[in-house]
LUMTINU-695282 format. One record per residue (C-alpha): residue in one letter; chain; z, y, x. Coordinates in steps of 0.001 Angstrom, whole numbers, plus 500000, padded with zeros to 6 digits. Each point is the difference from the previous one (the first is absolute). Layout:
N
<site r="A" c="A" c3="Z" c2="Y" c1="X"/>
...
This chain:
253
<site r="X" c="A" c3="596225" c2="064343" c1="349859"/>
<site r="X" c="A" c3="497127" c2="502122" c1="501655"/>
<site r="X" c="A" c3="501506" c2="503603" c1="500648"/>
<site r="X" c="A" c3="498683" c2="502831" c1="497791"/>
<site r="X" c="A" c3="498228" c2="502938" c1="500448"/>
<site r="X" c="A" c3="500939" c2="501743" c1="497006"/>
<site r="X" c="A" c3="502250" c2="500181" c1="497443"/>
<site r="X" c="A" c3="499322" c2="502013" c1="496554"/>
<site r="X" c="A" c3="503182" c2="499159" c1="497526"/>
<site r="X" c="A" c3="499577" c2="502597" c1="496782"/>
<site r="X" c="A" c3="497725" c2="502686" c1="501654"/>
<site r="X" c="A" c3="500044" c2="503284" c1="497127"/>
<site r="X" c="A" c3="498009" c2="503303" c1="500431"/>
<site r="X" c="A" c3="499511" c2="502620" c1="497745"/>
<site r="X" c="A" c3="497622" c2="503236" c1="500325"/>
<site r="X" c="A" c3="502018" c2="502239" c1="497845"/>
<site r="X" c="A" c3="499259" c2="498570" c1="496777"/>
<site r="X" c="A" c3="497571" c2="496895" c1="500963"/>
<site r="X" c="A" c3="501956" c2="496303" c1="500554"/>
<site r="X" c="A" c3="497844" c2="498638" c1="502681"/>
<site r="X" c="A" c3="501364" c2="497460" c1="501559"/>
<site r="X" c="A" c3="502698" c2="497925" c1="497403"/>
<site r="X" c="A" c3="501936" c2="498194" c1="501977"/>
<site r="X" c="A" c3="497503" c2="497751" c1="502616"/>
<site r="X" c="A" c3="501318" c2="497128" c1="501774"/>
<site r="X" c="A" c3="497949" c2="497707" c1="502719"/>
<site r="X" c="A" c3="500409" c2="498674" c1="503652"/>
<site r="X" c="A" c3="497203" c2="499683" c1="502744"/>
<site r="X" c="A" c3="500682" c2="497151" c1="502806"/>
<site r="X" c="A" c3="499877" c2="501423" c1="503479"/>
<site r="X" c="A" c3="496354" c2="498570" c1="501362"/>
<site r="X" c="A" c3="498242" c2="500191" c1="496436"/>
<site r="X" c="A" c3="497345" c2="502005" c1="498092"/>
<site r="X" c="A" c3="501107" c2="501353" c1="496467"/>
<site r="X" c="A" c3="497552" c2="501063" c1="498193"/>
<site r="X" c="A" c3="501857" c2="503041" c1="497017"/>
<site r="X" c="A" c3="496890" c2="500448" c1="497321"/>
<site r="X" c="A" c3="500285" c2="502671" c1="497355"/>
<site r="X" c="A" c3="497532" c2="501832" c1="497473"/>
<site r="X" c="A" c3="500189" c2="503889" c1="501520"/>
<site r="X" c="A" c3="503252" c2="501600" c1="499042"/>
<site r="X" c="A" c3="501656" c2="496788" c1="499988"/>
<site r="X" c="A" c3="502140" c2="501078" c1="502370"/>
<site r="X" c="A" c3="499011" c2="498509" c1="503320"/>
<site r="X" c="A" c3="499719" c2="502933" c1="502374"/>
<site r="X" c="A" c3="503578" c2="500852" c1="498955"/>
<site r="X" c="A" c3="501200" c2="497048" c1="501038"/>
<site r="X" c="A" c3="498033" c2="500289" c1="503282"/>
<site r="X" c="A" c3="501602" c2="503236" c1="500440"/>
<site r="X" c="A" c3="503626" c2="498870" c1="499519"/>
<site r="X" c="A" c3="499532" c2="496965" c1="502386"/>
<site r="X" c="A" c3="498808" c2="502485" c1="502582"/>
<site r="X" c="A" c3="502658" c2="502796" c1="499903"/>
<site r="X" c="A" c3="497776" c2="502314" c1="498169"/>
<site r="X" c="A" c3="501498" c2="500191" c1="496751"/>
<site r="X" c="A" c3="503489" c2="499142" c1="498795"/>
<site r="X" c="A" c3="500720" c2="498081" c1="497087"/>
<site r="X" c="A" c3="502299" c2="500629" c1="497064"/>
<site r="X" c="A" c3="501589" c2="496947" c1="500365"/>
<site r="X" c="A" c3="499962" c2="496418" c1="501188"/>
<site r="X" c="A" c3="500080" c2="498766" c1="503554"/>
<site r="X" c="A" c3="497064" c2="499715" c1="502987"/>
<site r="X" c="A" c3="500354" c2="498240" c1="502956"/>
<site r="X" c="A" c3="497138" c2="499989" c1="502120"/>
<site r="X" c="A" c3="500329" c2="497745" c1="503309"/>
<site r="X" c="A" c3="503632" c2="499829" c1="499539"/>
<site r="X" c="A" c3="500471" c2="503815" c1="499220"/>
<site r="X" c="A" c3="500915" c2="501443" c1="497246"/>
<site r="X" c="A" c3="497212" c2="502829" c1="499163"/>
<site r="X" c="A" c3="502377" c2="502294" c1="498983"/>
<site r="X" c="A" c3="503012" c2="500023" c1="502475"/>
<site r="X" c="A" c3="497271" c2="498794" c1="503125"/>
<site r="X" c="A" c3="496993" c2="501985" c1="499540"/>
<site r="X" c="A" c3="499424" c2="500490" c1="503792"/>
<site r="X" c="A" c3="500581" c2="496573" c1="500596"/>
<site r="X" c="A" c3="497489" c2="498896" c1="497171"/>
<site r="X" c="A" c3="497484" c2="502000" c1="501755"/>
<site r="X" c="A" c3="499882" c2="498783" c1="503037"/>
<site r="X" c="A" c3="499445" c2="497043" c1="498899"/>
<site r="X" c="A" c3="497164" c2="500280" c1="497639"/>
<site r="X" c="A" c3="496682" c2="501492" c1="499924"/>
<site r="X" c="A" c3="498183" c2="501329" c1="496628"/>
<site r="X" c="A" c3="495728" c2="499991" c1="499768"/>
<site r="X" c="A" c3="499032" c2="501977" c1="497311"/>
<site r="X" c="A" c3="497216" c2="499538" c1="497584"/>
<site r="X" c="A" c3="497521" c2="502493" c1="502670"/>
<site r="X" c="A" c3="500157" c2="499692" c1="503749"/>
<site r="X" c="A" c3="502210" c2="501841" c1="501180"/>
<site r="X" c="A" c3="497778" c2="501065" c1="503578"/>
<site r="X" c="A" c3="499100" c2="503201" c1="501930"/>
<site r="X" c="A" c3="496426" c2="499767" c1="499332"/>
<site r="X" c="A" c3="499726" c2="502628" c1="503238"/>
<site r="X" c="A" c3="501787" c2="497610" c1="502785"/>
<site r="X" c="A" c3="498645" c2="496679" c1="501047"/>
<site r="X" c="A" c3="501533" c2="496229" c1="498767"/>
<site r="X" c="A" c3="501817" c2="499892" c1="503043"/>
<site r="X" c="A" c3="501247" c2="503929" c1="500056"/>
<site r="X" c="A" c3="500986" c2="499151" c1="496628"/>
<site r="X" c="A" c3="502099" c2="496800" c1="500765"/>
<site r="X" c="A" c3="501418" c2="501570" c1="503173"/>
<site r="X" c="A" c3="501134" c2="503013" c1="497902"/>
<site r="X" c="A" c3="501954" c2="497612" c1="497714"/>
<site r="X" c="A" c3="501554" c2="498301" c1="503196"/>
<site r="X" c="A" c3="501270" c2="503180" c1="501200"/>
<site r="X" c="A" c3="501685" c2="500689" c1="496662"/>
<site r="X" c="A" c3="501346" c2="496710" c1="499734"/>
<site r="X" c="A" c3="501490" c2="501011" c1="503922"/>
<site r="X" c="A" c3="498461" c2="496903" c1="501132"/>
<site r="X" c="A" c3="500201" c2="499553" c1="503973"/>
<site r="X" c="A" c3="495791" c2="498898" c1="500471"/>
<site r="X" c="A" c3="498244" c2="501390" c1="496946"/>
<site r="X" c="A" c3="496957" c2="499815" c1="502082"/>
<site r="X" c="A" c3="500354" c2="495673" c1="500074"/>
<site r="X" c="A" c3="501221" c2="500050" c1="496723"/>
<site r="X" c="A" c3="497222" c2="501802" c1="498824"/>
<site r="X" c="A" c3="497101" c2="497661" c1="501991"/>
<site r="X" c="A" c3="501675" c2="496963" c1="498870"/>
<site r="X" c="A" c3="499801" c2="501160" c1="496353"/>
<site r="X" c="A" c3="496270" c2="501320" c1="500494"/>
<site r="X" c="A" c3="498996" c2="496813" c1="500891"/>
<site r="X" c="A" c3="502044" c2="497687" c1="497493"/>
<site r="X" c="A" c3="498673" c2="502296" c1="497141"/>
<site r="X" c="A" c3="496347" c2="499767" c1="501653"/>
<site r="X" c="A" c3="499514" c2="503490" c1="500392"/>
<site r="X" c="A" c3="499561" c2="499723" c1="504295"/>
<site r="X" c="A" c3="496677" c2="500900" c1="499662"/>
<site r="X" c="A" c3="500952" c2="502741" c1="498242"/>
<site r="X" c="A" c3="502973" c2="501598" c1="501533"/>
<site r="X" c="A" c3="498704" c2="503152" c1="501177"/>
<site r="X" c="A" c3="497530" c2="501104" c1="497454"/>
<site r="X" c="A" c3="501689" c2="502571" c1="497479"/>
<site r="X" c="A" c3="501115" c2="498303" c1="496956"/>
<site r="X" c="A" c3="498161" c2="502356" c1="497916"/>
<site r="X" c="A" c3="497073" c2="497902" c1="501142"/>
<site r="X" c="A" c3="501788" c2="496586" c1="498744"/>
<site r="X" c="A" c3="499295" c2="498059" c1="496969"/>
<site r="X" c="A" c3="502197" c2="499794" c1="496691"/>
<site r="X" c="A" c3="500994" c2="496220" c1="501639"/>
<site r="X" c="A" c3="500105" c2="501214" c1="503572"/>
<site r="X" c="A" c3="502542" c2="503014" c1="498543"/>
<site r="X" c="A" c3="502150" c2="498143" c1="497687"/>
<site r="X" c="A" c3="500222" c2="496841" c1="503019"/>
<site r="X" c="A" c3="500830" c2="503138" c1="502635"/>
<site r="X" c="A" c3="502563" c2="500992" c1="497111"/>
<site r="X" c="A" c3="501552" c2="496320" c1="500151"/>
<site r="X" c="A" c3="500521" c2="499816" c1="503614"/>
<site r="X" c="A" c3="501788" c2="503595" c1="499862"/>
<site r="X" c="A" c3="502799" c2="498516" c1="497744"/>
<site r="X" c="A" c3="500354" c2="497409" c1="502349"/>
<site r="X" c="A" c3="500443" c2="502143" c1="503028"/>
<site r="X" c="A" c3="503963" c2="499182" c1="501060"/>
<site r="X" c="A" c3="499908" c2="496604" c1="498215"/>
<site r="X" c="A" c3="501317" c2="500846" c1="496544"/>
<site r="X" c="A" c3="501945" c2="496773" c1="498505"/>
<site r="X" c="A" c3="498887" c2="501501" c1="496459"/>
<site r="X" c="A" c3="496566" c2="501333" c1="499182"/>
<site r="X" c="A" c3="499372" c2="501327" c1="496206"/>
<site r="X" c="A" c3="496198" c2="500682" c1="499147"/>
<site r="X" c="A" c3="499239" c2="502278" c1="496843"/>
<site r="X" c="A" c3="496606" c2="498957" c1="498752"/>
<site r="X" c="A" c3="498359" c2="498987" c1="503547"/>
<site r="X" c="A" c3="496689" c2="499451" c1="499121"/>
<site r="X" c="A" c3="499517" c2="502500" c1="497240"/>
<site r="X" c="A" c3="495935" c2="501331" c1="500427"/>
<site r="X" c="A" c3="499419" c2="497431" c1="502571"/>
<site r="X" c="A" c3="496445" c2="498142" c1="499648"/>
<site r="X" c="A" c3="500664" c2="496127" c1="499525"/>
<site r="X" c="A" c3="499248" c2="499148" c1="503459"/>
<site r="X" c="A" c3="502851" c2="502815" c1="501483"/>
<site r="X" c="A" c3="502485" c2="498400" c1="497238"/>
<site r="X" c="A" c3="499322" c2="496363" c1="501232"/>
<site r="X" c="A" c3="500807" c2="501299" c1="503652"/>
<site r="X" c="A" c3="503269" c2="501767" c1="498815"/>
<site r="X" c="A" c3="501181" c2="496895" c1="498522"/>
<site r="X" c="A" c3="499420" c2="497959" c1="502735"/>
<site r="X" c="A" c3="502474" c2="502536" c1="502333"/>
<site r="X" c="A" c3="502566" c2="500018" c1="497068"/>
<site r="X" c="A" c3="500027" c2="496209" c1="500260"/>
<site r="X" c="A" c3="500280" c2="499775" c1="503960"/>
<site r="X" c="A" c3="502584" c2="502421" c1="499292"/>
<site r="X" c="A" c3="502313" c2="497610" c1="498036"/>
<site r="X" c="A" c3="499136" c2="497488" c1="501907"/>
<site r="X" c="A" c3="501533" c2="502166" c1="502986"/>
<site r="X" c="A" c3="503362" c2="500191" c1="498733"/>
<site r="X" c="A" c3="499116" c2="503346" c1="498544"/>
<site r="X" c="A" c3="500735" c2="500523" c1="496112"/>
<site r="X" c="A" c3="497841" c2="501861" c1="498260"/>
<site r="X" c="A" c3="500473" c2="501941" c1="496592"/>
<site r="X" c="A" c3="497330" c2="499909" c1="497977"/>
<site r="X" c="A" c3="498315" c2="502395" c1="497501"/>
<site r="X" c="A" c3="496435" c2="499481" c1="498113"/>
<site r="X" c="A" c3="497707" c2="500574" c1="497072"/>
<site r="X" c="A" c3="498301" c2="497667" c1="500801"/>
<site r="X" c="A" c3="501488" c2="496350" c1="498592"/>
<site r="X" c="A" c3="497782" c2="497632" c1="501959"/>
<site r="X" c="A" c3="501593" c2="501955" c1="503353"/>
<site r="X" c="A" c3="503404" c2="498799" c1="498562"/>
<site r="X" c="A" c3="498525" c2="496690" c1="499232"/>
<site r="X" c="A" c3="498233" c2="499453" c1="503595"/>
<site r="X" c="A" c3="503431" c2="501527" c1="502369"/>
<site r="X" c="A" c3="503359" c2="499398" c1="498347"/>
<site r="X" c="A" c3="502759" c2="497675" c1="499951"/>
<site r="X" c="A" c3="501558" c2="501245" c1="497459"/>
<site r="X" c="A" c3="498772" c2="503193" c1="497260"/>
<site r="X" c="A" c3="502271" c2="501550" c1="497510"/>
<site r="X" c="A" c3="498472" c2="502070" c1="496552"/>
<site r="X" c="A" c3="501434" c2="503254" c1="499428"/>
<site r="X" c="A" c3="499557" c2="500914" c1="496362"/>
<site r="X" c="A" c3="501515" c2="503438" c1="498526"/>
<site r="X" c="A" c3="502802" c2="500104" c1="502318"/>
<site r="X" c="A" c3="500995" c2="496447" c1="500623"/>
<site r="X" c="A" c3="498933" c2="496958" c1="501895"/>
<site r="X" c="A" c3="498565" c2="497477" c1="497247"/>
<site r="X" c="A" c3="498985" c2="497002" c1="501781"/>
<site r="X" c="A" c3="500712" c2="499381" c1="503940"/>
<site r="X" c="A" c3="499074" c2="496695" c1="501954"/>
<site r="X" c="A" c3="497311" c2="498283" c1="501583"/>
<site r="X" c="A" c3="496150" c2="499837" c1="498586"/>
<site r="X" c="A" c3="500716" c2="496718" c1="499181"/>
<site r="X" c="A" c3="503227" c2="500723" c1="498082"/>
<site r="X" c="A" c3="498078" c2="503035" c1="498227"/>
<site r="X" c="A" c3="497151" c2="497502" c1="498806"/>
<site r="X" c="A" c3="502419" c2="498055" c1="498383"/>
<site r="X" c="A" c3="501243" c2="502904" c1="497743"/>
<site r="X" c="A" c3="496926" c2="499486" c1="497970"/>
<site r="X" c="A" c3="498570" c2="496886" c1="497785"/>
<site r="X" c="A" c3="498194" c2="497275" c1="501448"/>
<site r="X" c="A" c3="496224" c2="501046" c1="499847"/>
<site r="X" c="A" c3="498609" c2="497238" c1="497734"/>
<site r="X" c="A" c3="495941" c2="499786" c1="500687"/>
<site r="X" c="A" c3="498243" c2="497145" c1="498623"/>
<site r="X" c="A" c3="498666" c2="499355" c1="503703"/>
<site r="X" c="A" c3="501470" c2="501892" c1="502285"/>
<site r="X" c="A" c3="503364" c2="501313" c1="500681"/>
<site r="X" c="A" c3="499651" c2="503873" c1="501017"/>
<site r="X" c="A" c3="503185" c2="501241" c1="502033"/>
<site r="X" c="A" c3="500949" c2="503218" c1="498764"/>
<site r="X" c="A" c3="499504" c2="502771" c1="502833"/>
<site r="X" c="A" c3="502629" c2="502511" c1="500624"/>
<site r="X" c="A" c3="498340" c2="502938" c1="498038"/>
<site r="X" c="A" c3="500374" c2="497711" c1="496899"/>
<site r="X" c="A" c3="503662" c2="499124" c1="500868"/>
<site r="X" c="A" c3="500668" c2="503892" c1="500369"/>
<site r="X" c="A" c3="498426" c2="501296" c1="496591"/>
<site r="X" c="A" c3="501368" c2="496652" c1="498434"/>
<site r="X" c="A" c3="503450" c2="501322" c1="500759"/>
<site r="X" c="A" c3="499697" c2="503633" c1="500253"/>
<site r="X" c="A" c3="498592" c2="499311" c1="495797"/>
<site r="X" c="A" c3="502932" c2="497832" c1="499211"/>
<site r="X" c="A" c3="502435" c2="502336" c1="500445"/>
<site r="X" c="A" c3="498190" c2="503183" c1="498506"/>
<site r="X" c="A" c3="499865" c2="497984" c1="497076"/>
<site r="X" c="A" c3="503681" c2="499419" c1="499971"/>
């Protein structure tokens, strides 16, 4: 059995008299891309925050890369790295001041290498010693990327990536998630936006008024509904019809 990255076994959390999470349970596989999609206030950047020592649950039990998230917390956080939904950059240093800072903070012995080797992965060479308040929205949010990667984080959890990227910066962002997984790296996924799911993960879980409600691969998902019956064509249903298939079910209920 492929080892896991995390493990979420009746996650609660309250804000004084709200029940937002209701007991969530789901496992990522080390080396995967799992995609959590939510309407807002479904919950999501709770959970986010729990896997990554921010918050503490009510109850339930976390274990993120072996650790439990409430016992471990330092341990959790070295071995993670969280990109939120804006870049997260001094806009007054350069790409490579910026990268080098993060090496030093991660105590790394040649943030200098570290930082070129990134620079140039992430295409951003050409780049490295203009300010970043000069960069792009793609040329940010990729500079953003290779910071959470600085130290070589097994676990990498992304809160809305590509959120006011143009189409052309979200296409390059997905590309990078997907050499990411394909690195070894596991990657954590929240979106809005349901074709992102569609096009990166392995597996994508719903989270509807405090629980997960479906969880499993597109293709799994897609089989929650009826055959589409067309007269000449079968139509596949994409995942935005899955989602508001499911997320209607059970507000009907």
């Amino acid at each position: 059995m492929q080892d896991l990255a995390i493990q979420v076994r009746g996650l609660q959390k309250s804000y004084k008299q709200l029940h937002v999470l209701k007991g969530v349970d789901f496992e990522v596989k080390q080396g995967s891309i799992f995609a959590l999609l939510g309407s807002n206030g479904a919950g999501k950047t709770t959970i986010v925050k729990i896997l990554t020592t921010l918050l503490k649950q009510d109850s339930g039990t976390v274990a993120v890369n072996g650790f439990d998230v409430a016992l471990k917390p330092e341990h959790v956080r070295q071995s993670i790295s969280l990109t939120g939904q804006f870049a997260a950059v001094d806009e007054i240093l350069t790409g490579r001041e910026n990268l080098i800072m993060m090496g030093k903070l991660r105590h790394l012995k040649n943030p200098g290498q570290v930082a070129d080797d990134l620079l140039h992965r992430f295409g951003l060479a050409d780049a490295a010693s203009r300010r970043v308040s000069t960069y792009s929205g793609g040329m940010r949010r990729r500079l953003d990327l290779a910071m959470s990667l600085v130290g070589k984080p097994q676990l990498i959890f992304l809160d809305e990536p590509t959120t006011g990227l143009d189409p052309e910066a979200r296409i390059e962002v997905w590309k990078i998630v997907k050499e990411l997984a394909d690195g070894g790296t596991t990657v954590f996924l929240t979106t809005q936006y349901l074709d992102e799911a569609e096009q990166l993960a392995d597996r994508i879980a719903i989270l509807h008024e405090g629980r997960i409600i479906a969880n499993g691969t597109l293709a799994e998902l897609k089989k929650l509904l009826p055959p589409v019956k067309v007269e000449y064509v079968e139509k596949q249903p994409t995942l935005e019809e899955i989602f508001l298939a499911i997320v209607g079910k059970k507000e009907e209920k």
